[in-house]
KOLSEVO-170075 format. One record per residue (C-alpha): residue number from 0; residue in three letters; x, y, z. Coordinates in steps of 0.001 Angstrom, whole numbers. Each point is the difference from the previous one (the first is absolute). Layout:
REM KOLSEVO-170075
<NUM,"ALA",<X,Y,Z>>
...
REM end
This chain:
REM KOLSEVO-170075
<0,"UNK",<124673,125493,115225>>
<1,"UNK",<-169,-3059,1995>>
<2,"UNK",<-718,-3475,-1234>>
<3,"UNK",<-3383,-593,889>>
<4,"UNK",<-942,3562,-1557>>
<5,"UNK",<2182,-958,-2758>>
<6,"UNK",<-2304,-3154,-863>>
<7,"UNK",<-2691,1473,570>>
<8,"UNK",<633,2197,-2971>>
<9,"UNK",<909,-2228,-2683>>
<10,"UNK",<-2417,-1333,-2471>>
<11,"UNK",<-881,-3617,-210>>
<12,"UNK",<3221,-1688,-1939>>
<13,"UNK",<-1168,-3537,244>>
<14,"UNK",<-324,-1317,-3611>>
<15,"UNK",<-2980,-2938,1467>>
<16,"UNK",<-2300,2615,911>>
<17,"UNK",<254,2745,-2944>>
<18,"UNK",<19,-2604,-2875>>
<19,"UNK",<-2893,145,-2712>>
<20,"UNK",<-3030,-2077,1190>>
<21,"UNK",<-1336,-2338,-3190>>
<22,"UNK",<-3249,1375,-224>>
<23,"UNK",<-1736,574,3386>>
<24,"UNK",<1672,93,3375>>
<25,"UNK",<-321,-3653,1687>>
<26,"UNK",<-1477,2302,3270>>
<27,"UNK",<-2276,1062,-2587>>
<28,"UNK",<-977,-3688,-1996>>
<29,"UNK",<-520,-907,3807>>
<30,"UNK",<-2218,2548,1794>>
<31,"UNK",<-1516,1575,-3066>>
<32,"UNK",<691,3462,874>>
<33,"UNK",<-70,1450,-2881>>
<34,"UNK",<-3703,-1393,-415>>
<35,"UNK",<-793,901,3802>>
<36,"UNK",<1192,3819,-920>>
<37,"UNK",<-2142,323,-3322>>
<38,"UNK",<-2982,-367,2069>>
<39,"UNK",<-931,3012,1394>>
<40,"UNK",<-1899,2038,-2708>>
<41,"UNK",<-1424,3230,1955>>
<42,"UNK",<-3027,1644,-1957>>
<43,"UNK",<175,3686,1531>>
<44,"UNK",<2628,2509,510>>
<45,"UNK",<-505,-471,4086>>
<46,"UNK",<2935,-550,1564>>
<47,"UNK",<-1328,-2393,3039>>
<48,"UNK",<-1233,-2717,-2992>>
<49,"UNK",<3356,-1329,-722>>
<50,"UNK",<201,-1018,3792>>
<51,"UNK",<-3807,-1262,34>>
<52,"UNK",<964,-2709,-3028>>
<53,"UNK",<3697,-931,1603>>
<54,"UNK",<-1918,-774,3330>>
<55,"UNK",<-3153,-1989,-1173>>
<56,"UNK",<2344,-1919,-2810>>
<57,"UNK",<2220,-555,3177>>
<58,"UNK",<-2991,-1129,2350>>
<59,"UNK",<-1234,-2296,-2874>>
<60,"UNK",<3779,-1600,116>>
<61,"UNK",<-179,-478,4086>>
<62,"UNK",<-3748,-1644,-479>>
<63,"UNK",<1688,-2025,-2746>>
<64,"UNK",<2944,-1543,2783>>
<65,"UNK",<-2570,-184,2976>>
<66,"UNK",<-2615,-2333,-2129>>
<67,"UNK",<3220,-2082,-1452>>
<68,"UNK",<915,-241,3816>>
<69,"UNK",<-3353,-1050,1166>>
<70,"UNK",<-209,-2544,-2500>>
<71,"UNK",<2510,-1780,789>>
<72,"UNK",<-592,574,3766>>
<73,"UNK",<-3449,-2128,-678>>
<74,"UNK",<1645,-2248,-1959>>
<75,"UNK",<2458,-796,2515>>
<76,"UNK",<-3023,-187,2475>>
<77,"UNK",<-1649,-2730,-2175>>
<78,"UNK",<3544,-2107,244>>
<79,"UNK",<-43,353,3365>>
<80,"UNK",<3310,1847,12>>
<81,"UNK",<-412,2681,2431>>
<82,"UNK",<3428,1522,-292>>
<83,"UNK",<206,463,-3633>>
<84,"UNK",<-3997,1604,459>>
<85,"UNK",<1819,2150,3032>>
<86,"UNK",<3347,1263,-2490>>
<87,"UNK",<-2880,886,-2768>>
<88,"UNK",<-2041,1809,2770>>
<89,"UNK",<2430,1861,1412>>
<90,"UNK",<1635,1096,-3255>>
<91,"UNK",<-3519,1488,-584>>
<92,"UNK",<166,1652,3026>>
<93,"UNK",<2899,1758,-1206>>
<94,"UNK",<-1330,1167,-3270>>
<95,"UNK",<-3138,1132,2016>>
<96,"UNK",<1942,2299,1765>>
<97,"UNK",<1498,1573,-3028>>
<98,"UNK",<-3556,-220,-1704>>
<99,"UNK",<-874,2766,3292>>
<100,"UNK",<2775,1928,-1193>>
<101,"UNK",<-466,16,-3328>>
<102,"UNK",<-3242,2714,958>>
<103,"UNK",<2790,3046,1023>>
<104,"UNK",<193,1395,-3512>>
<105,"UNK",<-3760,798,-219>>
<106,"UNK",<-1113,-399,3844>>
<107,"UNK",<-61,4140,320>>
<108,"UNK",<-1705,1002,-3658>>
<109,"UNK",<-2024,3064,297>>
<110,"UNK",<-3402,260,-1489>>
<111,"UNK",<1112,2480,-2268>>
<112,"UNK",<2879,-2315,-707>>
<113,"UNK",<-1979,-2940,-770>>
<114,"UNK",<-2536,1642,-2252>>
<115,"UNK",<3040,950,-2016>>
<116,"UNK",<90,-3466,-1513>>
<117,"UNK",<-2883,-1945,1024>>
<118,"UNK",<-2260,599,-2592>>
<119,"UNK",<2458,-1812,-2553>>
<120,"UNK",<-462,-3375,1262>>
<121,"UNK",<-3545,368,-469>>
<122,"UNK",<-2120,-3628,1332>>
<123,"UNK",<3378,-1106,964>>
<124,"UNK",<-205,-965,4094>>
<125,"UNK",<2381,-1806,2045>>
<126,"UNK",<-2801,-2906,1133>>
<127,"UNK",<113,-759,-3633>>
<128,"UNK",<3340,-1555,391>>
<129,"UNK",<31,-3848,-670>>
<130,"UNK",<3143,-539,1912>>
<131,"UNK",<-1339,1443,2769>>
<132,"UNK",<-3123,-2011,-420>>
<133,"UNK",<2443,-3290,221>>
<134,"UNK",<1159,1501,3405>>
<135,"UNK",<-3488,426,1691>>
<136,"UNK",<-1313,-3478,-1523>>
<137,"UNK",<2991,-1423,1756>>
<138,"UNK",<-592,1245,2877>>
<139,"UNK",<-3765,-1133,-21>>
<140,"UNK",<-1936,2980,-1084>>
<141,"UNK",<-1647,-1535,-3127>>
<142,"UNK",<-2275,1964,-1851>>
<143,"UNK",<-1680,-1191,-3003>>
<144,"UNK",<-1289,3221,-1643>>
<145,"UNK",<3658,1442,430>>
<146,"UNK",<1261,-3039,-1722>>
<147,"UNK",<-2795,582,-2495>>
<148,"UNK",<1541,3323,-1034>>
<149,"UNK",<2678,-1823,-1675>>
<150,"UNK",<-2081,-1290,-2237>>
<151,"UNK",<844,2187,-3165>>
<152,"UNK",<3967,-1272,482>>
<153,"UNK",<-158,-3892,-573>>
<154,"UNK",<3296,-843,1056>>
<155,"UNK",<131,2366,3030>>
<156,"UNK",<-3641,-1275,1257>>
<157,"UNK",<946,-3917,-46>>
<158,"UNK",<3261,553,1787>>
<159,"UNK",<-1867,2148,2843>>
<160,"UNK",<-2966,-2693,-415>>
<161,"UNK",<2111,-2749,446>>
<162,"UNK",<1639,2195,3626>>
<163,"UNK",<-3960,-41,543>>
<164,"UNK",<-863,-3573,-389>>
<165,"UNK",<2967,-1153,2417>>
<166,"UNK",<173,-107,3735>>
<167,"UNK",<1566,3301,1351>>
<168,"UNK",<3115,89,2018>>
<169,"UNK",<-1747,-206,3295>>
<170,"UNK",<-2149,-3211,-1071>>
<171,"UNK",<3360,-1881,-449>>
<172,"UNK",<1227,1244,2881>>
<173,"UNK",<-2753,-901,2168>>
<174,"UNK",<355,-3544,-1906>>
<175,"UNK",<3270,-422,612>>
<176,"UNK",<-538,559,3832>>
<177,"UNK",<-2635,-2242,-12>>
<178,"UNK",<2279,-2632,-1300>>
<179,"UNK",<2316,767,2809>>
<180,"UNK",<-3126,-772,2256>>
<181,"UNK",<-936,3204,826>>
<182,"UNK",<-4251,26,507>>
<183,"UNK",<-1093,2085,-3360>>
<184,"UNK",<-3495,-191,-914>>
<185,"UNK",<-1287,-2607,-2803>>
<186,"UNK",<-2135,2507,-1007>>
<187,"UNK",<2986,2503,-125>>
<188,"UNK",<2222,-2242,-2061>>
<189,"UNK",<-3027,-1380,-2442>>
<190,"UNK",<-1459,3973,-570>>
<191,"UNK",<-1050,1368,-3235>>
<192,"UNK",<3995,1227,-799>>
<193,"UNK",<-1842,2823,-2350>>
<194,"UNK",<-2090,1637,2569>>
<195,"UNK",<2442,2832,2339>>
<196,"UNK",<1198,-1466,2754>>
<197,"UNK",<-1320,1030,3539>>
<198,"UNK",<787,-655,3022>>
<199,"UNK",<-1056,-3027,1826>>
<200,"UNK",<-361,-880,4128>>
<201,"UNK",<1604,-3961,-675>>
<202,"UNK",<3101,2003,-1364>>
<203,"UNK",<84,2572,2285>>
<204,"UNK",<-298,-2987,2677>>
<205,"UNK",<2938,-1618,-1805>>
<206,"UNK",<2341,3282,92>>
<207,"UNK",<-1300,541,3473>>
<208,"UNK",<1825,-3841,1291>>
<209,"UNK",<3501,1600,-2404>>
<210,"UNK",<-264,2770,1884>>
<211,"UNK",<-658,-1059,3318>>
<212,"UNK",<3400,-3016,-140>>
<213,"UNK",<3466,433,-85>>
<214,"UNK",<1255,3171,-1062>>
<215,"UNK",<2956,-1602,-2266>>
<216,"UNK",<-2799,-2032,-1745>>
<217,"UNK",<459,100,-4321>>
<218,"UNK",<-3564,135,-495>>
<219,"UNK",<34,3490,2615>>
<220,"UNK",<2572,895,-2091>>
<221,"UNK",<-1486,-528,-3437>>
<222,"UNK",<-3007,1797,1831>>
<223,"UNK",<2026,3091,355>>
<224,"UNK",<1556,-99,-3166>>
<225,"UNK",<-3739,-120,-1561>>
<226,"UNK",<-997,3007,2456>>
<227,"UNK",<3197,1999,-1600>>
<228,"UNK",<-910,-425,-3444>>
<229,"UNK",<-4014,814,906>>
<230,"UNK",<1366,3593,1681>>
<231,"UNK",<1918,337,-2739>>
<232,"UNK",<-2865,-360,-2627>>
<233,"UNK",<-2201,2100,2276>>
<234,"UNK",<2661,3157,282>>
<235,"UNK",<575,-176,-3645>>
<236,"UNK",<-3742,128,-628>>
<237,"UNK",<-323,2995,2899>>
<238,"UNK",<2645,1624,-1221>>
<239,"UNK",<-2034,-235,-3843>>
<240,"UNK",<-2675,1654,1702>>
<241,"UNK",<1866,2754,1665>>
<242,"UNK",<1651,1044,-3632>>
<243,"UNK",<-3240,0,-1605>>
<244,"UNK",<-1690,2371,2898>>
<245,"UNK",<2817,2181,-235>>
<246,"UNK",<75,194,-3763>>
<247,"UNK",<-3632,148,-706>>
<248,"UNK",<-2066,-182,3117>>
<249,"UNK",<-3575,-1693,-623>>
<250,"UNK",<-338,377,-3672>>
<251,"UNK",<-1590,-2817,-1901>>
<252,"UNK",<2475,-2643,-1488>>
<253,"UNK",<1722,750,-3878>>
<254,"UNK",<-1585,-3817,-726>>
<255,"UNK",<-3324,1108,1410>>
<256,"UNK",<804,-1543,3874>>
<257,"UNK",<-759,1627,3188>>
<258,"UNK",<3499,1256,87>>
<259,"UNK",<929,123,3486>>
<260,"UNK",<-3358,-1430,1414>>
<261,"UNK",<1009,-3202,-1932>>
<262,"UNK",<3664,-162,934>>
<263,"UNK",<-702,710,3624>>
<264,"UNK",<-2449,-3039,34>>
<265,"UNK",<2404,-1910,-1651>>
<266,"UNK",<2403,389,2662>>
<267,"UNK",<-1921,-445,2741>>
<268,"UNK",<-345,-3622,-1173>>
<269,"UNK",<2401,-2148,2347>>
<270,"UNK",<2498,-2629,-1617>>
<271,"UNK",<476,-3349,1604>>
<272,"UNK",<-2812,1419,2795>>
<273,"UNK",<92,-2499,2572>>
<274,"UNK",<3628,593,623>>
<275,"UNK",<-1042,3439,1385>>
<276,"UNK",<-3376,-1027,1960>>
<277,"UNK",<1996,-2382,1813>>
<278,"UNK",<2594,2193,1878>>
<279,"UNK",<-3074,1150,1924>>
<280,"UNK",<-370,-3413,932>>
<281,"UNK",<3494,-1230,1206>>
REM end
């Protein structure tokens, strides 16, 4: 036997890493594991459950990083610190993409498959997330009677009202540019923050002049970087849709929704608009 084969073979032999922890592992007083793993409680003997729970606890954990992200994104914005608000953007960028990936373990359930569990989580429905409520607010698609659902959970509904009250993402950017004497709107940067935000022809004007300068230009590049995380959000809620067709077609919702009538019109609802309307324009 040679060496390498030889060392391959042999058991661990260094004392450091077989020595009694005291108490819990420091990987575990860290990251919580432990808790993480007790957290998936399946209520049917279905086999695909197990992987339902790991990938919506998992989702919720993405949506948690993205709206930590953002929010320090717009609070970079606010300093007027556009690189720290570009690190924090394109960090969420990253956990975007793995947010998209995080569908594969569910993305090819059967009907038959998903009616094997579904009836356990009873009213439960994904929209009913509050972490994914501080996503949307953030990126400007307020919605007081979703906010109002929250109600029941006092803690949970002034955190998400308080995400509702403030300026999204997109208002501080827009705010920031302005400050960097870039022609946004008064009546853009003075809205009603709680209303959704929609698209407007003074910012699509304003993109249009980014657009149309030098192509090494920060603010073109910010622009892009914005347009990345919008595809992003719009794939992950396409690909929602397409897992919910597959597994269920155009049954009503478990919470009473439209099902797939209501996530389809939910996606079809642009993020940061005017950064789309104006590459017809350029």
């Amino acid at each position: 036997m040679n060496n390498s084969t030889s060392a391959l073979a042999d058991p661990v032999t260094d004392d450091s890493l077989t020595q009694p922890f005291e108490g819990a592992s420091p990987y575990d007083t860290y990251v919580h594991a432990s808790v993480l793993n007790s957290l998936q409680h399946p209520l049917t003997e279905s086999s695909d459950e197990m992987g339902f729970l790991v990938t919506t606890q998992v989702m919720e954990l993405w949506f948690t990083l993205i709206v930590h992200e953002w929010r320090t994104a717009r609070t970079a914005f606010v300093k007027d610190e556009p690189h720290a608000a570009t690190d924090a953007l394109v960090r969420s960028r990253r956990a975007l993409t793995a947010l998209n990936g995080a569908w594969a373990p569910i993305a090819a359930l059967t009907p038959a498959q998903f009616n094997g569990f579904r009836a356990a989580f009873g009213r439960a429905s994904g929209f009913q997330s509050a972490m994914y409520r501080h996503l949307e607010f953030l990126l400007g698609d307020k919605s007081a009677g979703l906010l109002r659902a929250h109600r029941g959970d006092p803690a949970v509904h002034e955190a998400l009202a308080e995400t509702y009250r403030e300026p999204c993402l997109y208002d501080e950017v827009l705010a920031h540019l302005h400050r960097q004497g870039l022609p946004v709107p008064r009546h853009v940067r003075e809205r009603d923050v709680t209303t959704p935000y929609t698209s407007d022809p003074g910012v699509v004007e304003m993109w249009r002049q980014v657009y149309a300068g030098p192509q090494h230009h920060p603010h073109l590049a910010l622009g892009e970087l914005l347009t990345d995380i919008a595809e992003l959000v719009a794939r992950w809620r396409f690909e929602h849709v397409l897992v919910v067709r597959r597994a269920m077609g155009s049954k009503p919702g478990s919470a009473g929704s439209a099902g797939l009538a209501w996530l389809e019109q939910r996606a079809a609802r642009p993020v940061f608009p005017e950064l789309w309307e104006v590459r017809g324009d350029v």
